[in-house]
C-alpha positions in Angstrom: -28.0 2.5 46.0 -27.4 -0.7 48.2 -27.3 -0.6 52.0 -23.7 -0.4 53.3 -22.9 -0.8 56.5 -19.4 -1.8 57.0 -16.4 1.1 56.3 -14.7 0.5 53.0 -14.3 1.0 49.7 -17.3 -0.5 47.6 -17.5 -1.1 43.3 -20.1 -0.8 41.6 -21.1 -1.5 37.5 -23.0 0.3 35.6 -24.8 -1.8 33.1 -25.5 0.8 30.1 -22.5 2.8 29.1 -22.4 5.9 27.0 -21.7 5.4 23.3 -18.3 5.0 21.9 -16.4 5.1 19.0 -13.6 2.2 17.7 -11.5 3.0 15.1 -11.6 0.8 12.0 -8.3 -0.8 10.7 -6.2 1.3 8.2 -4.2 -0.7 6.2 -5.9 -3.5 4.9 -5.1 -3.5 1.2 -6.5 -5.4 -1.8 -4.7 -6.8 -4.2 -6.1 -7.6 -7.2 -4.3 -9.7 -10.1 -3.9 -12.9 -11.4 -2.9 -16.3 -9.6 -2.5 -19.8 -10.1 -5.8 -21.3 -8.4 -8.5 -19.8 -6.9 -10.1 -22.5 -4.5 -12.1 -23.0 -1.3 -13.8 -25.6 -1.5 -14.2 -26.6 -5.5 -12.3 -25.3 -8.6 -12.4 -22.0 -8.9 -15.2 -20.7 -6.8 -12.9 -17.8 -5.5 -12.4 -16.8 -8.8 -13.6 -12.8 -9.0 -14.2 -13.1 -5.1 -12.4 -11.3 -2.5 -11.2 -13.4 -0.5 -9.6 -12.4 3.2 -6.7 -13.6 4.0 -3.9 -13.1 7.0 -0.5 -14.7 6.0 1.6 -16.0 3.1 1.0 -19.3 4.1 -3.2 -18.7 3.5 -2.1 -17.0 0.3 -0.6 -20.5 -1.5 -3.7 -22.0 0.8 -6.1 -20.9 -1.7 -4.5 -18.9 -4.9 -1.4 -21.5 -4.9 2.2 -20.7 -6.0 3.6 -18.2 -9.0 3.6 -19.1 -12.5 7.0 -21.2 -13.3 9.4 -19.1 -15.4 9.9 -21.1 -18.6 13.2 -20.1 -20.8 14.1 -16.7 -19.2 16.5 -18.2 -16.8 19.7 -18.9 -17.6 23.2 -19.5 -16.3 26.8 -18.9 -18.1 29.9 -20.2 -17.6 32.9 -18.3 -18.4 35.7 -20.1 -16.8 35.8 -19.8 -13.3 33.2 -17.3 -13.4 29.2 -18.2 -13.0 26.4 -15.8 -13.3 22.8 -16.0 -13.7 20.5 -13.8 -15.9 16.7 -12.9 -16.6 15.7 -12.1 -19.9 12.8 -9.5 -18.7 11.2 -9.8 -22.4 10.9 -13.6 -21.6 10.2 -13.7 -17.8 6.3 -14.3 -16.5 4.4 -11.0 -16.1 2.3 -12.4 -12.7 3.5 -10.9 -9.9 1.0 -11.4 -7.5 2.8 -14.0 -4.9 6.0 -12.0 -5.4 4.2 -8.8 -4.5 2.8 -10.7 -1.6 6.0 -11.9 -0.5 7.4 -8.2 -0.5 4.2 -7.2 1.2 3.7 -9.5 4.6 8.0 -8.9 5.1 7.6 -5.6 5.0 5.0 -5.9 8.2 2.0 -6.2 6.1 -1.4 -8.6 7.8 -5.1 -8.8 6.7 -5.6 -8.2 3.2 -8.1 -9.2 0.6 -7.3 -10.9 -2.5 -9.0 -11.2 -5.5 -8.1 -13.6 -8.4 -9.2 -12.1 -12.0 -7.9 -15.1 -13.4 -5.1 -17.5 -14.1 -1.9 -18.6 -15.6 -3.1 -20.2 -18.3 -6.1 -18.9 -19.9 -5.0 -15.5 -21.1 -1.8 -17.0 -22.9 0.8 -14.8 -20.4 -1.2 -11.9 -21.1 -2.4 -9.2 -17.9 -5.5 -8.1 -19.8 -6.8 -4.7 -18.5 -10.8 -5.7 -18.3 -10.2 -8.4 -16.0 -8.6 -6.2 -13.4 -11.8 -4.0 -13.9 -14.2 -6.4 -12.9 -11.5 -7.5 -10.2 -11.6 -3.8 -9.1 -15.4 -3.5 -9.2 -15.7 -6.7 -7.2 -13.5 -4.8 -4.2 -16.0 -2.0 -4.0 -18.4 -4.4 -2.3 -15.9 -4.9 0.6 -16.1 -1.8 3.2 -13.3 -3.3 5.7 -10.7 -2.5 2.4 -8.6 0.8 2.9 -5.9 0.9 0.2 -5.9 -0.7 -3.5 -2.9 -2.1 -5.2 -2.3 -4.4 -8.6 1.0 -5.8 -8.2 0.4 -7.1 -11.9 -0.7 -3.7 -14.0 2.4 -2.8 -14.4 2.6 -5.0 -17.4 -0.2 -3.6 -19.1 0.5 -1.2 -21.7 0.7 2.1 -20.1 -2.6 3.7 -21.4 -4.4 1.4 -20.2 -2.1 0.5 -16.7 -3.3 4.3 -16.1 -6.8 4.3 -16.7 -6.7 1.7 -14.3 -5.5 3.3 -11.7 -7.8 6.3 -12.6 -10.6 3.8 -11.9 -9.3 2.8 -8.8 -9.1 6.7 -7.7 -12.6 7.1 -8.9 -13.3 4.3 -6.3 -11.9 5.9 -3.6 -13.7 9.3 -4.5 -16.4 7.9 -4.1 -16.5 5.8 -1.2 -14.3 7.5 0.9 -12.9 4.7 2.9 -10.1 3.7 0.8 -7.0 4.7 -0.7 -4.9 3.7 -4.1 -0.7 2.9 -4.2 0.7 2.6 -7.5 4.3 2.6 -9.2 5.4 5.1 -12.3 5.0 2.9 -15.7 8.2 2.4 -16.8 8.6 2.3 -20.7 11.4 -0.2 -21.0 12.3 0.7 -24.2 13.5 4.3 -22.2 16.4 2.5 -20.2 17.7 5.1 -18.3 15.5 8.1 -19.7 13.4 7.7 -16.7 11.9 11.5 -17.0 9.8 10.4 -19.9 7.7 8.2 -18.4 7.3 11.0 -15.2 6.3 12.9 -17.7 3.7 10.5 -19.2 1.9 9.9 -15.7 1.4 13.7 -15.2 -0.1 13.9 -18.5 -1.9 11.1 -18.4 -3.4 10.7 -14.5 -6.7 12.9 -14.8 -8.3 14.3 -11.8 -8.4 17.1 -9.7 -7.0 18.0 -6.1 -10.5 16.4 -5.0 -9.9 13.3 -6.5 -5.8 13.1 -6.6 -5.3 13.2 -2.5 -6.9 9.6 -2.7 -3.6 8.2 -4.6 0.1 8.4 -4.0 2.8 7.1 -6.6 6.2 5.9 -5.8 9.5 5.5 -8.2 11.5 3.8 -9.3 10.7 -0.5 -9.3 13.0 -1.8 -6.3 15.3 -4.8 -7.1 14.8 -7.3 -4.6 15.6 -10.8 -2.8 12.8 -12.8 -4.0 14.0 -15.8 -5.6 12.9 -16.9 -8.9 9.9 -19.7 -8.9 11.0 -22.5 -11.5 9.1 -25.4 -9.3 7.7 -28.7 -10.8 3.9 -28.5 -11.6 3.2 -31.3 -9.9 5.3 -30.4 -6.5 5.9 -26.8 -6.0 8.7 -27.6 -3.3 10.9 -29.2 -6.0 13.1 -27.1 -9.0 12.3 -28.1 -12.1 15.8 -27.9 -13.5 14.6 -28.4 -17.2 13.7 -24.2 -17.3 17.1 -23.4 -16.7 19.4 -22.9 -19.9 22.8 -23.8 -19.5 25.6 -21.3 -21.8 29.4 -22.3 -21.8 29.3 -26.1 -21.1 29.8 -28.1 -24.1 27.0 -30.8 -24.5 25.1 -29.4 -21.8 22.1 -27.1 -22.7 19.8 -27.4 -19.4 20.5 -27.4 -16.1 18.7 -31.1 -15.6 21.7 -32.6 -17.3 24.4 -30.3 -15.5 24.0 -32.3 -12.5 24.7 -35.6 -14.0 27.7 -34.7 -15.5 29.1 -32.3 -12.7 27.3 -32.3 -9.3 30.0 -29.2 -8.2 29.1 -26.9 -11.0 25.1 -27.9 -10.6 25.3 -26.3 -7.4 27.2 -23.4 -8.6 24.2 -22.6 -10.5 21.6 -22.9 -8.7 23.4 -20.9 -6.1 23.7 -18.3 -9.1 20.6 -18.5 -9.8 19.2 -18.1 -6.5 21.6 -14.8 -6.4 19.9 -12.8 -9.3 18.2 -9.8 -7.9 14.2 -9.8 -8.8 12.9 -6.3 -10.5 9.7 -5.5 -8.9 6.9 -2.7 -8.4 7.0 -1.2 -4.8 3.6 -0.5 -4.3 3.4 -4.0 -2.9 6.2 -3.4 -0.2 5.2 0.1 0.2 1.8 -0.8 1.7 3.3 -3.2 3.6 5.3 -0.6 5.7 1.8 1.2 5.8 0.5 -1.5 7.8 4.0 -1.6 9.5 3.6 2.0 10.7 0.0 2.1 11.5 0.7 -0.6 14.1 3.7 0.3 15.6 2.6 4.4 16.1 -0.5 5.6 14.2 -1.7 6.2 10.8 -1.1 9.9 11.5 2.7 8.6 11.1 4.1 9.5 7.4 5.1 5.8 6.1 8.6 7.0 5.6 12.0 7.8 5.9 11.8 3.8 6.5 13.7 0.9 4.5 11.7 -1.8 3.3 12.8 -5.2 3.9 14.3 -7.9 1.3 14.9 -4.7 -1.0 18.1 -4.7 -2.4 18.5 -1.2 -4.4 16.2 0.8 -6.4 16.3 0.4 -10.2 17.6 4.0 -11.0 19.7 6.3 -8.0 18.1 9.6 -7.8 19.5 12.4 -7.1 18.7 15.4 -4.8 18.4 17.6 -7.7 16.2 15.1 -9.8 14.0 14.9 -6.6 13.3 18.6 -6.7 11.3 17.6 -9.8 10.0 14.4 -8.6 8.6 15.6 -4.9 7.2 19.1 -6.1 5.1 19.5 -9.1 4.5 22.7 -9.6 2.5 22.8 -12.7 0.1 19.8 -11.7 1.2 19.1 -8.1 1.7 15.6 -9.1 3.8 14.3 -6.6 6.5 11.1 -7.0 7.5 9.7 -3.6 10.8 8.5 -4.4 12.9 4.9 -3.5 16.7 5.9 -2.3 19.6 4.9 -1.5 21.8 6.2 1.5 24.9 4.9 2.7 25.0 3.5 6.2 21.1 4.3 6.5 19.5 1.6 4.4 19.9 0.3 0.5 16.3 1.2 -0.6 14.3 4.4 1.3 10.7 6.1 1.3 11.9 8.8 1.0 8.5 11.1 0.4 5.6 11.4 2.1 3.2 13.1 -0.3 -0.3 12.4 -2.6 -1.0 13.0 -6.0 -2.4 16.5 -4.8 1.0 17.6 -4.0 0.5 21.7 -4.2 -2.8 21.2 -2.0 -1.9 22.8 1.4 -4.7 20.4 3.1 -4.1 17.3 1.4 -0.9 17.1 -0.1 0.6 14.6 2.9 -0.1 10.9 2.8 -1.1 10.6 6.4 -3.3 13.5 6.6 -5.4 12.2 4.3 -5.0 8.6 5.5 -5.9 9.9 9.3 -9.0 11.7 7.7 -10.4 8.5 6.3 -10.0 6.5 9.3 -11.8 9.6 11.8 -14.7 9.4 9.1 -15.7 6.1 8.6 -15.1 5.0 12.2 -17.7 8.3 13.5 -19.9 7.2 10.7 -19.8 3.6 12.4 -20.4 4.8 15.5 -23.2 7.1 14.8 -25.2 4.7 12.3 -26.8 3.6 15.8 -28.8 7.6 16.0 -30.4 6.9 13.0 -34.2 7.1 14.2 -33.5 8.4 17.8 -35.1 11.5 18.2 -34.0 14.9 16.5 -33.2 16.7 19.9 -31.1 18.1 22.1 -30.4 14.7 24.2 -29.3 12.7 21.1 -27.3 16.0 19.7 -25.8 15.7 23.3 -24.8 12.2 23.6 -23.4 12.6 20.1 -21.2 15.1 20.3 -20.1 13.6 23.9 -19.3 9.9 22.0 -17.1 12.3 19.1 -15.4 14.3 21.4 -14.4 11.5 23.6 -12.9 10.0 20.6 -10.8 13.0 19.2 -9.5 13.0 22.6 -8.1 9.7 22.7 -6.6 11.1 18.9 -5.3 14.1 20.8 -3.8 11.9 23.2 -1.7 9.8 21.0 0.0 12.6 19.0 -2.6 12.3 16.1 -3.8 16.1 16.2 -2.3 19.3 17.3 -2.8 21.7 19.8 -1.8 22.3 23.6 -5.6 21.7 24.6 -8.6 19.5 23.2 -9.8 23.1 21.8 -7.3 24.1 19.7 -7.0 20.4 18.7 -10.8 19.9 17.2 -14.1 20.8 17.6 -17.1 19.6 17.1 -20.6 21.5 16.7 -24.0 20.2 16.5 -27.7 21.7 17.5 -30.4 24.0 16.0 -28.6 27.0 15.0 -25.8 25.9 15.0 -25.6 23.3 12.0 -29.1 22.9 11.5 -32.3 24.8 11.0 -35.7 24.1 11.2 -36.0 22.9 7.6 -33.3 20.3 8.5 -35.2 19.1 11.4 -38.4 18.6 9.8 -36.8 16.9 6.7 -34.4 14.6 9.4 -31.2 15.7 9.2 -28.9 15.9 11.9 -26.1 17.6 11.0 -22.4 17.5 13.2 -19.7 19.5 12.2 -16.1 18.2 13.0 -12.6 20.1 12.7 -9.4 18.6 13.3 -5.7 20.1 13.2 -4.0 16.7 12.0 -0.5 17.1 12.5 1.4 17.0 9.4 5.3 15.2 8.6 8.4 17.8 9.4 9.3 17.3 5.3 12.3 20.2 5.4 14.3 20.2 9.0 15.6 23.5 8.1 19.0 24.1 11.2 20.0 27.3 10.8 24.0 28.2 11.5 25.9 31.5 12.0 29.1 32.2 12.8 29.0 33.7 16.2 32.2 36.3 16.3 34.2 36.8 19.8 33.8 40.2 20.7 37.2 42.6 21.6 38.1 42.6 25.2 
């Protein structure tokens, strides 16, 4: 200690602190799909290469612009009337950059991206064994967190959910990440929606172990992103000659509309530019995971929220068909659906729940989130013991540097409990968690509990009529 010798109040560093733990990011997604380049530095050398980016602007940077729809737009005339229309059976089935749009308005940041291929070579085709090796590609990268393909949902629907059961199998096994995905709609249903719920609970294998690493949202969300139908040579410039023209003699395309009258060009391509796109929400839904992670915690269910640039959901549900949809009882396959209330928003999360919806420990997206956030970023920290001595000083500073942490979790609303105790514990020392076996064989063994708080799902208020007593 230094020689003071004048009254006052003196600081002091300490160089060597005790260990500490940082918690690792929580919602950085991978997307894996299709897109139009795949470029760094020469042609496609980030093709099947996960590829970090942080805006939409770094997106078209390296994967470029969506593919141009070619014939599925077109605009009719009917008097004074003028409407634009999609034929879906026509319309390009890459959704990547429109997914990405969804996803960085609906607060989304980092993300990796990886390209499985492009427009071009697979004739318009998503082909399911690209994805694969897009998927197998991701498995290398530890910062990802939660897995989405924004263009599976054009796959046929075996294999759109084998996929996904890949993907699952992913995040069983590494522990670090978690899977989004939409319910496969069969077109050729229309309305009879049920069927395909019925499909994915038949079809999505896995137990409660494996399930809690996945949650599914419904129905597709109709949206304002504006159709691409750009020049190939300048994507900031329409390429009128894809738009069909219907109730204007002697005009077929929307090229020669303007020539002949300039008011009714602009008519539609203001039309156009009004059609409502039909897209997945697993893109947007990630988004507002990212939104909700930053703004309060991951322990924070990613609902009750409306996501930006949605416009409606493709089917209104009801409460009654949510009973259904929320609470499985057979499977406990849950379906976290997309509403619609008046004065509150035009499309809602409106569930909160995994695949392991009848599982009292994991049947809430952010428990299971919070979980995999506590465990890789104590693994982290702890990777620095391996080596130290087996004793009582390392068991010590180890347990010090977790319980330190949970504390901060404590303190931000992340776990339960009027005091640290009833919150978490953590136990570690011979006879404790180990025994002499495990000490000669190098094990060091730490045992953590945590009461994670869990979503209020049912707000039950309960009413009686209070009657005035006789005076």
């Amino acid at each position: 200690m230094s020689d003071y010798k004048t009254p006052g109040v003196y600081i002091e560093e300490i160089p060597h602190l005790p260990p500490s733990i940082a918690s690792v990011e929580t919602a950085i997604p991978a997307f894996i799909g299709y897109t139009q380049t795949a470029q760094w530095k020469e042609k496609d050398d980030l093709r099947n290469v996960p590829w970090r980016i942080e805006s939409m602007l770094q997106y078209e940077q390296y994967f470029g612009y969506p593919d141009p729809e070619k014939e599925s737009i077109t605009v009719y005339f009917n008097g004074s009337e003028v409407n634009a229309k999609v034929d879906d059976t026509k319309r390009s089935k890459f959704l990547m950059h429109y997914s990405m749009q969804l996803y960085f308005a609906n607060g989304g940041g980092a993300c990796w991206i990886t390209s499985v291929g492009d427009y071009v070579a697979t004739g318009g085709i998503i082909m399911a064994d690209h994805l694969k090796a897009g998927l197998a590609e991701v498995a290398k990268i530890n910062e990802v967190t939660l897995l989405v393909f924004p263009d599976s949902i054009n796959l046929a629907k075996d294999d759109y959910y084998t996929l996904h059961d890949l993907a699952i199998d992913q995040c069983v096994l590494l522990q670090d990440r978690f899977t989004v995905l939409d319910v496969y709609h069969d077109v050729a249903n229309k309305e009879n929606w049920a069927g395909d719920i019925k499909f994915l609970r038949d079809t999505l294998s896995g137990n409660t172990d494996d399930l809690k690493y996945a949650a599914v949202y419904f129905p597709k969300i109709y949206t304002g992103v504006d159709y691409y139908y750009k020049m190939p040579e300048n994507p900031t410039k329409d390429n009128d000659d894809l738009v069909k023209i219907v109730g204007i003699p002697g005009i077929e395309l929307l090229s020669g509309l303007i020539k002949e009258n300039n008011a009714k060009y602009f008519q539609a391509k203001s039309a156009v530019t009004n059609i409502q796109m039909l897209l997945p929400a697993s893109a947007a839904v990630v988004g507002v995971y990212a939104q909700v992670d930053n703004a309060r915690g991951v322990w924070k269910a990613p609902a009750n929220i409306n996501i930006t640039n949605a416009l409606r959901p493709e089917f209104l549900i009801t409460n009654k068909q949510q009973d259904d949809l929320n609470v499985d009882i057979t499977a406990g396959k849950s379906i976290n659906v997309i509403r619609t209330f008046a004065g509150r928003g035009p499309a809602i999360i409106w569930g909160a729940r995994t695949l392991a919806g009848n599982d009292n420990e994991w049947r809430y997206v952010p428990v299971r989130r919070f979980f995999s956030m506590v465990e890789e970023s104590v693994k982290n920290a702890t990777e620095q013991f391996v080596f130290e001595p087996n004793d009582r000083n390392t068991w010590v500073r180890v347990k010090s540097m977790i319980e330190n942490y949970l504390t901060q979790q404590w303190k931000t609303g992340a776990l339960m409990g009027a005091s640290t105790k009833e919150a978490f514990f953590v136990h570690i020392g011979l006879g404790e968690t180990m025994t002499e076996l495990d000490l000669w064989e190098g094990r060091m063994i730490v045992e953590i509990g945590m009461a994670a708080v869990r979503p209020a799902e049912f707000i039950v208020l309960r009413f009686m009529h209070k009657m005035l007593a006789e005076s």
